[in-house]
VOGU-3710 file (C-alpha; in Angstrom, 3 decimals, decimal comma):
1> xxxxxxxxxx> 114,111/99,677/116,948  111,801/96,641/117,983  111,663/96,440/121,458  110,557/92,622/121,075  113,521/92,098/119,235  115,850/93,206/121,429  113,721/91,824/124,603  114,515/88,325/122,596  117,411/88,760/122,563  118,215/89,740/125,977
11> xxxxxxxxxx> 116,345/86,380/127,028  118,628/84,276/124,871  121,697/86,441/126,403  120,610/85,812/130,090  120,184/81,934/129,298  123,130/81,519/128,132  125,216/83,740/130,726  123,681/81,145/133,257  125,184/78,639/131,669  128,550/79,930/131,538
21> xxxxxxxxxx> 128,995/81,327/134,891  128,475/77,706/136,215  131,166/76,114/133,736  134,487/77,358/135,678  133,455/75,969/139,003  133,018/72,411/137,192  135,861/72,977/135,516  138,881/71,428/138,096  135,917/68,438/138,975  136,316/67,727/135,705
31> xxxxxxxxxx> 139,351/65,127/133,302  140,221/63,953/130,238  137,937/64,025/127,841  134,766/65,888/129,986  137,386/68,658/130,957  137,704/69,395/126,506  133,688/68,568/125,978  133,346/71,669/129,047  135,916/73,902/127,483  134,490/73,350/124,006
41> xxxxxxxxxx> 130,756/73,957/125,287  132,143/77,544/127,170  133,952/78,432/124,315  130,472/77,833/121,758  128,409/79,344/124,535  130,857/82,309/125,031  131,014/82,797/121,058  127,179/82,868/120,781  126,584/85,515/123,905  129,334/87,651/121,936
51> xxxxxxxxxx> 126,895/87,331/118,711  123,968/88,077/120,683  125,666/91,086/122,387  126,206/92,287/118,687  122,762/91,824/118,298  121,464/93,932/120,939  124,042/96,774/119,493  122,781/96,788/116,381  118,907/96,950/117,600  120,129/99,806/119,892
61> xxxxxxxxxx> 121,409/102,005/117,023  118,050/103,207/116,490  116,664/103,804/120,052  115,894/106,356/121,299  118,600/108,738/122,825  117,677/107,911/126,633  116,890/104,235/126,058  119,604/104,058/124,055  122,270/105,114/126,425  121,252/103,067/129,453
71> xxxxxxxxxx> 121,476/100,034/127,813  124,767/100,688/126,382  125,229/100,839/129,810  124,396/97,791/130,656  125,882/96,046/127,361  129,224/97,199/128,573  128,708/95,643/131,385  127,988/92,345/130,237  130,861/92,366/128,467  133,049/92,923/131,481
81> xxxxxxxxxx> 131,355/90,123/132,752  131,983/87,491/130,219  135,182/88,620/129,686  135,478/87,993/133,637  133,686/84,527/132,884  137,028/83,856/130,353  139,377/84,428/132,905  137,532/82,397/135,193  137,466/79,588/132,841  141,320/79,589/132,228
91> xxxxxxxxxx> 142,279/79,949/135,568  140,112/76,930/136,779  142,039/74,729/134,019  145,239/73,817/135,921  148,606/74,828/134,445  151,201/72,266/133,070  152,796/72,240/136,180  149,957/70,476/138,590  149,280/67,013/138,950  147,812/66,700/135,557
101> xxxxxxxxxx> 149,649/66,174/132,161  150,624/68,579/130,386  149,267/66,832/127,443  145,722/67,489/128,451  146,196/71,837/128,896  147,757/71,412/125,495  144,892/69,470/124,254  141,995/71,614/125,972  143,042/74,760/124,529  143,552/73,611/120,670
111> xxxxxxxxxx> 139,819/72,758/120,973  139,401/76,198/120,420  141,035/76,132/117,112  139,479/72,653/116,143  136,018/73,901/117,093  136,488/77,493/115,398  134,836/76,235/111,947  131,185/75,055/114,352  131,394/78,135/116,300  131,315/80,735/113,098
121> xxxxxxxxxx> 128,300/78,757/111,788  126,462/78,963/115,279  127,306/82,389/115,081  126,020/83,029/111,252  122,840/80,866/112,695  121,988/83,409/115,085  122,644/86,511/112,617  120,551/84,533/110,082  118,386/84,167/112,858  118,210/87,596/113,896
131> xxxxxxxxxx> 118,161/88,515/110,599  114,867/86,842/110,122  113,787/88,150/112,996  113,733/91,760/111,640  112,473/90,928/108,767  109,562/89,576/110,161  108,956/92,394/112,574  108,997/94,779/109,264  106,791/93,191/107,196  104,539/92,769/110,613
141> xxxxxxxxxx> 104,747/96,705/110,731  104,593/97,102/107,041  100,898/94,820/106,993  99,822/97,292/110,134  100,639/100,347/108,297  98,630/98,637/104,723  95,706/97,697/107,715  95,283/101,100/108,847  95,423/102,742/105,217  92,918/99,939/103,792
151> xxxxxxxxxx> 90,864/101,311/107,015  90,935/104,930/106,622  90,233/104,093/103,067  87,382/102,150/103,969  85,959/104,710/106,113  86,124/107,515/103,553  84,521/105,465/101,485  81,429/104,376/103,845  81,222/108,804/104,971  80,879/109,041/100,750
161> xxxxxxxxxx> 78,164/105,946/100,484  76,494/107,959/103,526  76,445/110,923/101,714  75,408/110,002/98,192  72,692/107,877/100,366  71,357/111,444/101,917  71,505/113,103/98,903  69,172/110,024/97,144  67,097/110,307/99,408  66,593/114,344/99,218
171> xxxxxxxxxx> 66,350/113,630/95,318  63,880/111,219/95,979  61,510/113,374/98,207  61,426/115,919/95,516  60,078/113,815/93,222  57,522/112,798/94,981  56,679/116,597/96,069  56,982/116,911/92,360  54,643/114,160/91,545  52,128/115,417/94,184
181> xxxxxxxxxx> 51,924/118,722/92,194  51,741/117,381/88,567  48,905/115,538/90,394  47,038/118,543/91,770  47,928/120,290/88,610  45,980/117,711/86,484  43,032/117,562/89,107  42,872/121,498/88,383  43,245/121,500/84,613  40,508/118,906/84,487
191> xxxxxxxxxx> 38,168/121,378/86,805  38,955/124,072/84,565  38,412/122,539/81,349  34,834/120,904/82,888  33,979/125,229/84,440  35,150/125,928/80,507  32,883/123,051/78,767  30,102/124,505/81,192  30,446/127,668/80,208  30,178/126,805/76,549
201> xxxxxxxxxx> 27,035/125,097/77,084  25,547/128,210/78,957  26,322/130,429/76,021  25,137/128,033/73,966  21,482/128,051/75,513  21,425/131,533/75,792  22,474/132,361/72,169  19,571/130,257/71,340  17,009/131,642/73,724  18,137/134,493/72,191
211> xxxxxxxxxx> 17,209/133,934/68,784  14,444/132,271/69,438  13,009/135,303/71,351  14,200/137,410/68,779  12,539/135,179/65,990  9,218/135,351/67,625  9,764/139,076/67,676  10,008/139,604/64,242  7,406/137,088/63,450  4,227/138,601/65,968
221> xxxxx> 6,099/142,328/63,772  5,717/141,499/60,954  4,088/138,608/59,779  1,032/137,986/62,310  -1,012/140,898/61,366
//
């Protein structure tokens, strides 16, 4: 049930109860021609409160329990009252009998049957109306519910961008610890091979002294005499 639907529709009820109630005191002011325009207006005015009283049923059928039965309430009892409106209205037209012609009672109440044909399009108006109405309230809630899906998508999707972010940036860090070590790695190889091209060079020297020393052993041994 929208509650702004049927809140409408109480509003347009309520206007046009005012209306009515004041018709059958102007009623026996009123002759001729003005007396059938009044009775013609009550009976279009009656006609569409009866539609909107519909209405409001049909927007009540899917209230809630406790709502739902206190304004049945109260739709019964705006029915009493415009069927009490009726009566007033027929009782205020004088009979056949009074001081006016009988022509004009005859000719008040055929309006009714003249004016039948205007008063079921006002009333398929207002259903169409109506009709509208709820429609538009559905596809209202229908784009809220497609808002709030598009925004817990959204959200899930900014909580996975955060996450892939944090996990970049962990990836990130260890390769840059990585590239720090192949760095200090390098600056140790190269310290090792220069302690290894050093250590050639020493053995190199002393295998020479050596041989020298041994050459001029053999030579004061055996050949300076």
């Amino acid at each position: 049930m929208s509650s702004e639907e049927f809140e409408k529709l109480h509003e347009i009820y309520s206007s046009l109860y005012d209306e009515l109630r004041l018709m059958p005191e102007r009623a026996p002011r009123c002759l001729g021609e003005e007396r059938k325009r009044l009775v013609r207006s009550f009976d279009e005015r009656h006609g569409e409160a009866e539609e909107v009283l519909r209405g409001m049923e049909e927007e009540l059928r899917t209230a809630p329990a406790t709502y739902r039965n206190a304004m049945s309430t109260k739709l019964r009892l705006y029915r009493r009252d415009l069927g009490k409106l009726q009566r007033d209205m027929k009782n205020a037209i004088p009979s056949p009998g009074s001081s006016f012609q009988p022509g004009d009672h005859h000719g008040i109440y055929s309006t009714q049957n003249q004016q039948s044909t205007h008063v079921q399009s006002q009333r398929a108006l207002l259903l169409q109306g109506t009709e509208s109405l709820n429609n538009a309230s559905q596809s209202i809630e229908r784009s809220q519910r497609i808002a709030a899906e598009t925004e817990h998508i959204g959200t899930d999707i900014i909580s996975e961008l955060g996450e892939q972010r944090e996990q970049l940036d962990r990836t990130r860090n260890r390769l840059v610890n990585t590239g720090e070590n192949l760095s200090r790695s390098r600056k140790i190889l190269r310290a090792m091979s220069r302690r290894l091209m050093t250590n050639k060079l020493l053995l190199a020297v002393i295998i020479l002294m050596e041989l020298a020393i041994l050459g001029a052993v053999i030579y004061l041994k055996f050949f300076r005499k």
